[in-house]
N, C-alpha and C positions, 0 to 999 in steps of 0.2 A: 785746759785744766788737766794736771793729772790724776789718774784717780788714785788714791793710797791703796790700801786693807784697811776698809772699814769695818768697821762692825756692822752698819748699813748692810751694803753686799754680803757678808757674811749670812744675814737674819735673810735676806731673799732669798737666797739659796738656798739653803739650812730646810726654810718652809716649802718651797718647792721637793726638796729631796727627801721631808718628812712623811707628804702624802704620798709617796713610793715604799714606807716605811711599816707602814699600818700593819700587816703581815711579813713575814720572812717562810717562805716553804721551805723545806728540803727540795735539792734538786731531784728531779722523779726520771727514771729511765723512761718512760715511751715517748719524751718528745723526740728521744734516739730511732723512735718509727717513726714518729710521724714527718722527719724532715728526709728521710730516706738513706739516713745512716746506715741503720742496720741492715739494709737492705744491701750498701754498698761493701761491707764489713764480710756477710755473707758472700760478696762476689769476687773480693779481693784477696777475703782473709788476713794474713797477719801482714801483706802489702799494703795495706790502708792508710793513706796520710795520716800524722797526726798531730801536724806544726811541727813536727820536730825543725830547731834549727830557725824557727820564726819568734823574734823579740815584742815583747809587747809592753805598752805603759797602759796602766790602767788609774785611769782620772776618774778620783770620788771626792763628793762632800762630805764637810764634816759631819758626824752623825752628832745624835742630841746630845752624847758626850765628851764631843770633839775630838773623835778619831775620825780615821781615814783609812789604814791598811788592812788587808785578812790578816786573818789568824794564822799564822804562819806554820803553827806549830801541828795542828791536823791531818791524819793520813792522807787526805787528799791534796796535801801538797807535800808532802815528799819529794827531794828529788828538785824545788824548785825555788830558786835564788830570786832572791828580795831586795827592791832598792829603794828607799830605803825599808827599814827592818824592825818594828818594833815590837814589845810584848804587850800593849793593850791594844784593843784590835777593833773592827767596825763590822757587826753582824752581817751589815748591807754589805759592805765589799767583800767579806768573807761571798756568802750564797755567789756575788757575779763573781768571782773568781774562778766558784766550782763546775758554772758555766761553759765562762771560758780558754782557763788551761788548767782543771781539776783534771785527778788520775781518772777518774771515771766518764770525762766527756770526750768532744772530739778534737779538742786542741791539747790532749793528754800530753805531747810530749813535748810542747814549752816549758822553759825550764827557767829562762830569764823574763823577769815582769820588774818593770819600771814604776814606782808608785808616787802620782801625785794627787796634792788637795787643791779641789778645783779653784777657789780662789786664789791659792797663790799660782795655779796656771792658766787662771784668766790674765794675771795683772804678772807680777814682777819677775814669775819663774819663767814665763814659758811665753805667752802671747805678749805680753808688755801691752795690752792695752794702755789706751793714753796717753802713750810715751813717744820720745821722737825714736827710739831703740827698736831694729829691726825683731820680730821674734827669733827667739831661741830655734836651732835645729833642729827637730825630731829626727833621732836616730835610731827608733825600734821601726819594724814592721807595719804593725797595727796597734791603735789608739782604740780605748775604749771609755767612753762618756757616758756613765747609766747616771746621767742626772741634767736638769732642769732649770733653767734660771733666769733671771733679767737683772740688768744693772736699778733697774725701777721706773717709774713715769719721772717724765721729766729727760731721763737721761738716756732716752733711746739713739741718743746719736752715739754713746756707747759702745751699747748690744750692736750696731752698726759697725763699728769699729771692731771689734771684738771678732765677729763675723769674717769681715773680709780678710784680716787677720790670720783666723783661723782656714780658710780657704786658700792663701796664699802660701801656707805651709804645706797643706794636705799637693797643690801644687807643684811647688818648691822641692819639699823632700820624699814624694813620690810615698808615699805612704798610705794605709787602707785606714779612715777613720768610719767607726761606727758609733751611731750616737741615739737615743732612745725619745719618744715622743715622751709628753705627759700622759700620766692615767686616767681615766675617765672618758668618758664618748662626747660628756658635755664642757668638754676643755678644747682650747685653742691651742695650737702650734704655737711651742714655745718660743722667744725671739732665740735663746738660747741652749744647744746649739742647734735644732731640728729646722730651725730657717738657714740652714747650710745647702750651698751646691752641688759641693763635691764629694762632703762624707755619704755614707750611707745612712739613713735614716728611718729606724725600726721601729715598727706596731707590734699590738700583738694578736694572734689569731683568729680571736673573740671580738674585734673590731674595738675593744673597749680602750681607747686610747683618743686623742685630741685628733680635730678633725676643722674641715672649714679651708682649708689651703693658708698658705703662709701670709701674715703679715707685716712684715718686714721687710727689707731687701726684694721688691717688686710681690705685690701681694696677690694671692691664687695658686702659686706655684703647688703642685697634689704635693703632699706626704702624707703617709709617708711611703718609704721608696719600697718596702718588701715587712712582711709579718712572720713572725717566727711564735710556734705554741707555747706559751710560758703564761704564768697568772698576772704577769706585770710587765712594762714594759722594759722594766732595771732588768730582767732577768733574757728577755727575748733577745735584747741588744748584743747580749755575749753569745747567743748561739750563733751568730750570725757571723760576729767578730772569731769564734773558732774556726767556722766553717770556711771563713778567711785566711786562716794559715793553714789547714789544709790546703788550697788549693795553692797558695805561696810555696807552701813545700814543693808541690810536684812541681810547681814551675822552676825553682830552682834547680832539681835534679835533674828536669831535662831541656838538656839547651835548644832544642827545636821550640819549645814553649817560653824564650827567656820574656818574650814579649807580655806575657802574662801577667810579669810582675807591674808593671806598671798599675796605679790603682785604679784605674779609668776601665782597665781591664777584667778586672776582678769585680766591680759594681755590674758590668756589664752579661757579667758571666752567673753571678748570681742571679742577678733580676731574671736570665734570661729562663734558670732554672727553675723559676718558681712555678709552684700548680697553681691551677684557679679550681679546678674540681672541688676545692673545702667553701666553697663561695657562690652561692645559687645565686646570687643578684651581681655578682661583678661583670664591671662593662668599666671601657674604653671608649675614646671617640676619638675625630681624625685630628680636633684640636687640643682633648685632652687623654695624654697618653698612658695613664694610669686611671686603675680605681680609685673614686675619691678616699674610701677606707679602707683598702687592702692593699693599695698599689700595684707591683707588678703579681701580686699571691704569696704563699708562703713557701719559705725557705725548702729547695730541697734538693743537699747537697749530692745526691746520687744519679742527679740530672746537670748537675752543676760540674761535676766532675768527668762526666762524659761529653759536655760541652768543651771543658777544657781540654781533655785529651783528646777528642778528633782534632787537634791542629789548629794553627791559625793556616788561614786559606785567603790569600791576597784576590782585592777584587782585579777583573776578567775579564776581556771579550775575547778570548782564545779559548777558555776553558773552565768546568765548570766547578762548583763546592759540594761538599758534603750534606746530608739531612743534618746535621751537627757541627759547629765550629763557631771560630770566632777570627778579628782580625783588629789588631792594633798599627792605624793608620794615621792617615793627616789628608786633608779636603785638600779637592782638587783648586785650579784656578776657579773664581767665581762664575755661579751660573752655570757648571759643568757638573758629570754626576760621575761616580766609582760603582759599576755594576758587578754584581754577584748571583750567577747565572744557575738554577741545578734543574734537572728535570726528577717530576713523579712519573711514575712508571704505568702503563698501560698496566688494566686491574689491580693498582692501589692507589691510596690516597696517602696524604699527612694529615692528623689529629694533631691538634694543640701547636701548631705552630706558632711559636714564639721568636719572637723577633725584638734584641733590645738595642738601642742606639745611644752610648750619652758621650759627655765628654766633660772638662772641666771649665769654670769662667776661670779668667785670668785675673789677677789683683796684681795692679804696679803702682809703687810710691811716687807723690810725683812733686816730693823734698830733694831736691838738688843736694848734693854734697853728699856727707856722713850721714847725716840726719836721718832717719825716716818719721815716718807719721802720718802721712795725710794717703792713705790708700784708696785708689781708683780701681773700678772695675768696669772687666769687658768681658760681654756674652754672644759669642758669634751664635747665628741661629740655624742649628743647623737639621733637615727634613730628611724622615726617612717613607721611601715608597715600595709597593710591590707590584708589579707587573706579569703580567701573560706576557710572551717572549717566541722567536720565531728565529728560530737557532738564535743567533748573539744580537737580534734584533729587536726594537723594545713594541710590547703591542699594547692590549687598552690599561690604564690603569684601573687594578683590583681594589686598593687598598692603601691609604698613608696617614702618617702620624707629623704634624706640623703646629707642634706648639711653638707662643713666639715667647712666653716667658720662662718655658721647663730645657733646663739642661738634659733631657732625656726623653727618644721619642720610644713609641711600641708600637708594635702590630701582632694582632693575636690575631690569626685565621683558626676554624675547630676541623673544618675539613674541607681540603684544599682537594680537588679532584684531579686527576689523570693528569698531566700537561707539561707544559714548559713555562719557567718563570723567572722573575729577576729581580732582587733587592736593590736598591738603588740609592745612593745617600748622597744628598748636597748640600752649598752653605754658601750664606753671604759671604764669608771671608775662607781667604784661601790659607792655606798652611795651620789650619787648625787640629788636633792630632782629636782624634777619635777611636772611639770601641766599640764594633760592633759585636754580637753575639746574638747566635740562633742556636736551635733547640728542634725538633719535631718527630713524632712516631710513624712511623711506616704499618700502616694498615692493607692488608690485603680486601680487594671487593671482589665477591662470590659473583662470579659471571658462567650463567646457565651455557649447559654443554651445545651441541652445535646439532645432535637429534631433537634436544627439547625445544628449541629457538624452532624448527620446521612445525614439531607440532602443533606446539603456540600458534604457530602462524597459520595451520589448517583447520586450527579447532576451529580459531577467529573467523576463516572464511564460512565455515559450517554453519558456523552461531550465527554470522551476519546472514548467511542465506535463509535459514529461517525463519531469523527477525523480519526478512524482506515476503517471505512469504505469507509470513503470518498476518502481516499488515494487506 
């Protein structure tokens, strides 16, 4: 069956992107602290990414009076080309716009934005769901999804479809998709699009967003994948998606990072950055590798962007990596493992060692001929560990993240002490391309001077001899 543009899917939508609706804030300058913007701004100066030169579409629903585009005509887009263009506008898409590529945020200097209405890029514009019609190309950068949907009960073979769909393009055209949970604490992960693999998928800092792990497309799977501080989750999804061309930009400019662009990259690179310091209860375990409600923590692009620029650093057994980096690869033969070797230093430690692994599932049609339609998918599974290490030697395992249903492992150490060590990543299947990225602080430990070590050590004898006497 194909599906049309009903009015049906129309009204699901519509009601899901209503309860996002309830409020409209003004955009507020300190979530520009709190993701570590301005932090980076101060460090760069007037160097600071700012997308420029990065294309984006931005995909809304209808609102109650069946618009879809910003307001085009507002100071805060100035400057910035509309496709299409029209003069009645959608309050909702106005606000995620100023998100993310308003004069005033951190994707200020996109300039081209693509606009479409999600139902016609579920069905006949873009994804073709239900059709034997391969999906449309996506030829901007980054995709943005601040909205919520199912095709309805009954038609979850759909949303299914819909899905793999939408994954085989994020695939296909190498592009960065971010897409937003629903609101509320007491909501479920929507089928549509937040049970995705490959986009990125945003909370928000308040944990007040859909929770329970995925039901659809292999159920459990943690979202969402990173939280950004916004009162909604329509609004958190674009700081995330700016903070995304940012980091597109730099990698374009420099060709030692071109490997960056890839989006497997860029998911990688952010989760990597995120804090957990805003989150007194987050935890991880070795088979689930995120927070059930904050995932990897929140956004924070001045950790993200120092991740990106130490380099990508190929895994090693000659030579070792940075406290900081990353590396866009492909698994070895099966059963083998890609080591990435670095030492801490006699009297310091690392704090907050982050460590993020994902990669993308595969979706291939398996309609012979012209045709497409019937999309199959494959998830290779693949583990990431950490080891003590004995120069290029592997010694006990410390630490690993081995989910068998999440496209994305972690390992978060708080303080890794003095030593030698080695990341380690493997997979059922070989020639699989993956992102790795890490993250960590370099702490100095106060080690008492080499008179006081003596006297410690005479007091001790003193004190013991007259405990022994006094007994």
């Amino acid at each position: 069956m194909i599906i049309g543009r009903s009015r049906g899917l129309f009204c699901i939508v519509a009601i899901f992107v209503f309860a996002l609706l309830l409020a409209v804030p003004a955009a507020r300058a300190s979530y520009l602290d709190d993701v570590g913007y301005t932090q980076l701004v101060a460090e760069l100066g007037a160097g600071v990414p700012t997308g420029a030169g990065i294309t984006i579409s931005q995909v809304e629903a209808l609102d109650s009076s069946g618009y879809y585009t910003p307001n085009t005509a507002i100071l805060a887009f100035s400057g910035k080309v509309f496709t299409p263009k029209f003069d009645v506008y959608s309050n909702h898409a106005t606000t995620v716009g100023t998100y993310l590529y308003g004069n005033s945020g951190m994707g200020k200097g996109v300039t081209a934005i693509n606009n479409w209405e999600a139902n016609n890029w579920l069905q006949s514009g873009f994804l073709k769901t239900g059709t034997t019609s391969a999906p449309v190309v996506e030829t901007q950068r980054v995709q943005n999804s601040s909205w919520v949907g199912s095709f309805g009960v009954g038609k979850e073979a759909y949303d299914i479809d819909a899905l793999r769909r939408f994954d085989y393009t994020i695939n296909r055209d190498n592009y960065v998709a971010v897409v937003g949970l629903n609101n509320g604490s007491g909501t479920t992960v929507p089928s549509l699009l937040a049970s995705s693999y490959n986009a990125i998928v945003v909370g928000v800092s308040s944990g007040n967003h859909s929770r329970g792990g995925t039901r659809v497309e292999t159920a459990g799977r943690v979202k969402p994948d990173i939280v950004a501080p916004a009162a909604y989750t329509s609004y958190a999804t674009p700081i995330v998606g700016a903070a995304a061309t940012m980091l597109l930009q730099t990698a374009d400019n420099t060709p030692a990072l071109a490997n960056a662009r890839n989006s497997e990259a860029v998911k990688a690179i952010l989760m990597a950055g995120a804090t957990k310091e805003e989150f007194a209860n987050w935890s991880r375990t070795t088979t689930r590798p995120l927070d059930a409600v904050y995932g990897a923590g929140e956004l924070n692009v001045y950790n993200s962007y120092h991740i990106l620029t130490a380099g990508e650093q190929e895994a090693s057994t000659v030579s070792d990596v940075q406290k900081n980096g990353w590396d866009f690869s492909s698994t070895p033969v099966t059963s083998q493992m890609k080591y990435y070797f670095f030492d801490v230093a006699a009297g310091t430690a690392l704090s907050d060692l982050s460590i993020i692994l994902t990669w993308n599932r595969v979706i291939a049609d398996t309609i012979n001929g012209s045709s497409w339609g019937d999309p199959s998918s494959t998830l290779a599974n693949l583990n990431l560990w950490l080891y003590s290490a004995d120069g290029y030697s592997l010694g006990s395992l410390l630490d690993s993240s081995q989910s068998t249903v999440d496209n994305v492992e972690h390992i978060y150490e708080t303080n890794l002490a003095a030593g030698r060590y080695a990341i380690a990543v493997n997979s059922n299947t070989a020639a699989t391309d993956f992102a790795l990225a890490w993250r960590s602080t370099l702490i100095t430990i106060d080690i008492p001077e080499p008179c006081t070590l003596v006297l410690l050590v005479v007091g001790g004898a003193v004190l013991a001899r007259r405990r022994r006497m006094a007994a």
